[in-house]
N, C-alpha and C positions, 0 to 999 in steps of 0.2 A: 310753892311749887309752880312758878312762874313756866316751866320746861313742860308739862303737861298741860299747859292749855291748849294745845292743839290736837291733843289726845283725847281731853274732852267732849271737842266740839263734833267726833267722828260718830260714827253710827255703833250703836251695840256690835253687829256681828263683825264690822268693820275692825273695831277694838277687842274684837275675841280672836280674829285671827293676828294682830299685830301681836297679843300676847302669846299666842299659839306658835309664830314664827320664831319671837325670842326665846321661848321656852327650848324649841323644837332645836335651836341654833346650841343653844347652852347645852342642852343632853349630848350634841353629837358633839360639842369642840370638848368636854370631859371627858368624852368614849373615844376620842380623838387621843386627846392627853395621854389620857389610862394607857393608852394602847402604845403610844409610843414611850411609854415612860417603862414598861412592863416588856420591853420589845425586844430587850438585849436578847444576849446569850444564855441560855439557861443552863447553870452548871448540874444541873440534876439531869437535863434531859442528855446534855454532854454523856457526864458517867453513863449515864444507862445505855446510850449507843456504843460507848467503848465498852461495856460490860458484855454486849450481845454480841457485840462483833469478835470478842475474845472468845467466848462462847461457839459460835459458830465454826469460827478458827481450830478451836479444840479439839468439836466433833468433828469436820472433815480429815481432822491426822491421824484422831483413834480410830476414825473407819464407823459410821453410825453402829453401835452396839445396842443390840433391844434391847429395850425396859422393859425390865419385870415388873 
């Protein structure tokens, strides 16, 4: 472990935040990832705004009829 001796030779809190900044890097470039990976087009939400809008369409040509 030739690459960590300089990591050693640092101060405890000094080597809590270097571990805290990688940690802290790695949680957000996953949440990063995640996000862009999950970011498409979502065919569900798709349908369901054509579903509402056909819906809506509907009620404005029957003329709102109360529910019973």
């Amino acid at each position: 472990m030739a690459g960590f001796s300089a990591f050693n030779s640092l101060a405890p809190k000094t080597k809590n935040l270097v571990v805290a900044g990688g940690l802290t890097a790695f949680v957000f470039g996953v949440y990063y990832y995640t996000m862009r990976a999950v970011g498409g087009t979502d065919e569900l939400q798709v349908a369901i705004d054509k579903f509402e809008a056909e819906k809506r369409k509907t009620e404005t040509q029957e003329g709102f009829a109360p529910k019973a």
